[in-house]
C-alpha positions as CSV (number, residue, x, y, z in Angstrom):
1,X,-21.5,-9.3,-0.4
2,X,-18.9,-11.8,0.5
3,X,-20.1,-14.6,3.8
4,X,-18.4,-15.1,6.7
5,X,-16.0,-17.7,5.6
6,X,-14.6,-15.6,2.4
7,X,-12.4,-12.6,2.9
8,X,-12.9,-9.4,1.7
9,X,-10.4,-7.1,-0.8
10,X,-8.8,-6.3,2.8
11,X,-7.2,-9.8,3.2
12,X,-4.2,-8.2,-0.1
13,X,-3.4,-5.1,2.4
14,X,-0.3,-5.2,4.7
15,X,-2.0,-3.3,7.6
16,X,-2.5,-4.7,11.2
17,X,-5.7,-2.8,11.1
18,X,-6.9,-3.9,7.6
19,X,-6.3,-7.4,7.9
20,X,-8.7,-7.6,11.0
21,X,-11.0,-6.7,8.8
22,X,-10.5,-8.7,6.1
23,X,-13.2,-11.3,7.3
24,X,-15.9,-9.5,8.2
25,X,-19.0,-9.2,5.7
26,X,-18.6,-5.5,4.8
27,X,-17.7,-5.0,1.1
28,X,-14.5,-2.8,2.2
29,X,-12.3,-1.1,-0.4
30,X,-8.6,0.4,1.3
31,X,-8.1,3.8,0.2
32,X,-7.1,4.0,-3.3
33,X,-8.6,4.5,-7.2
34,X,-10.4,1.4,-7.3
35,X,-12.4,2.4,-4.5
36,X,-13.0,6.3,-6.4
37,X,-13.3,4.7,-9.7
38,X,-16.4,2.3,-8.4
39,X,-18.2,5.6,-6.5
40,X,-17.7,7.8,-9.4
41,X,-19.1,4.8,-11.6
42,X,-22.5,3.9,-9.4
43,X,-22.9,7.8,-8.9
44,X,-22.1,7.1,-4.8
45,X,-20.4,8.6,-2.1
46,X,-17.1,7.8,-0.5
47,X,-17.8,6.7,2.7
48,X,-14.6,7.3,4.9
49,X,-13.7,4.9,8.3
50,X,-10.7,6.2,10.2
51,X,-9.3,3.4,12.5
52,X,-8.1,3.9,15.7
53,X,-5.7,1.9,17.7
């Protein structure tokens, strides 16, 4: 998991919303196949955050 001072895969996205996000210490995928591909691969859920604004 990535620290504080490291961002996330966030930090490549053009969203407002994403980019807040991009520092925090979650391991955060934007919605796409990499985020499918890893799931499918460690036999795990898709967890889905909807931002608000």
């Amino acid at each position: 998991m990535p620290n504080k001072s490291e961002p996330n895969r966030l930090i490549a996205e053009k969203s407002p919303y994403l980019l807040q996000h991009a520092h925090n210490p979650v391991d955060w995928f934007p919605w796409g196949e990499e985020a499918f591909e890893k799931a499918k691969r460690e036999n795990k859920p898709v967890l889905v955050s909807i931002g608000y604004s």
